[in-house]
C-alpha positions in Angstrom: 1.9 23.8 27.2 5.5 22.9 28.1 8.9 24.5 29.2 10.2 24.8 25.8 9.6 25.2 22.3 9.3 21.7 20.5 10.8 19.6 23.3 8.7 16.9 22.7 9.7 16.3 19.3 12.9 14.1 17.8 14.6 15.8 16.3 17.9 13.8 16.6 17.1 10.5 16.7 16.8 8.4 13.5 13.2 7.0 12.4 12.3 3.5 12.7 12.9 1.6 10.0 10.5 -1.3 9.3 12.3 -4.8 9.5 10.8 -7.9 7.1 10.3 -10.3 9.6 8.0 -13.6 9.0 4.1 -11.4 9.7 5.6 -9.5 7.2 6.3 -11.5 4.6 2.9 -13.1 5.6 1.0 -10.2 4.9 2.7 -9.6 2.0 1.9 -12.8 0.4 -1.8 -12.2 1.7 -2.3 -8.9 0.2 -0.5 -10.0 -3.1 -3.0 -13.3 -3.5 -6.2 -11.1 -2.3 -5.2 -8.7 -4.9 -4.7 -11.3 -7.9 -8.0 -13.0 -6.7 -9.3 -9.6 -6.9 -8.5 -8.7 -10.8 -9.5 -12.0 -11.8 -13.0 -11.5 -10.2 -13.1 -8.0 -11.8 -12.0 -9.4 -15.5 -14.8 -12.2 -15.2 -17.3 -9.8 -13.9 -16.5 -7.5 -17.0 -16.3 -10.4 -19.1 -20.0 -11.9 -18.0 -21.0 -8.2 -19.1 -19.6 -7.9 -22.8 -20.4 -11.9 -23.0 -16.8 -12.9 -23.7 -14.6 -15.8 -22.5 -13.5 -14.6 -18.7 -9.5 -15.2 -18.2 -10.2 -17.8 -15.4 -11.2 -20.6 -18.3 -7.5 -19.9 -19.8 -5.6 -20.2 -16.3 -7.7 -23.3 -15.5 -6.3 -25.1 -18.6 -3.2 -24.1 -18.3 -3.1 -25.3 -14.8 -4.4 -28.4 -16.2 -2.0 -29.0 -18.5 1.2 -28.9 -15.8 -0.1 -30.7 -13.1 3.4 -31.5 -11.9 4.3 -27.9 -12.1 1.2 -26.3 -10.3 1.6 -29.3 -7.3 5.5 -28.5 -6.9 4.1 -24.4 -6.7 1.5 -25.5 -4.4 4.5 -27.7 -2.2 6.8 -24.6 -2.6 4.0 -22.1 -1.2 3.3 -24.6 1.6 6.9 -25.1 2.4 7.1 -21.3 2.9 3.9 -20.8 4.9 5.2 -23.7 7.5 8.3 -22.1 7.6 7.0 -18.6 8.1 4.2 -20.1 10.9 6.5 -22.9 12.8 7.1 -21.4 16.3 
């Protein structure tokens, strides 16, 4: 199908390199939290079965015990997510 062999192909041009652009980063930080959220629902469901303490009760007191810390992560994250979704 075609004059040639392989004319439809590009051979000379250089591939398209992906740029990080704010979706990007977006869906970065998506896939990283989904994936945390992920293990931790996996180590309590393993947990429930051998009847130990899940990790979950060890990451709630710690953030318990920074409040200051976890609000100025939480301020941080939202500073980025306006910044990444302001038009």
């Amino acid at each position: 199908m075609g004059s040639g062999h392989g004319q439809d192909l590009a051979l000379g041009e250089p591939a398209s390199v992906s740029t990080l652009n704010a979706p990007a980063i977006l869906s970065l930080i998506a896939t990283v939290g989904a994936f945390i959220a992920f293990l931790l629902m996996l180590q309590e469901a393993l947990a429930l079965r051998t009847g130990t303490d899940p990790v979950n009760n060890g990451l709630r007191s710690v953030v318990r015990s920074f409040p200051r810390s976890v609000y100025a992560l939480a301020v941080v994250i939202g500073m980025l997510l306006g910044h990444l979704l302001w038009p």
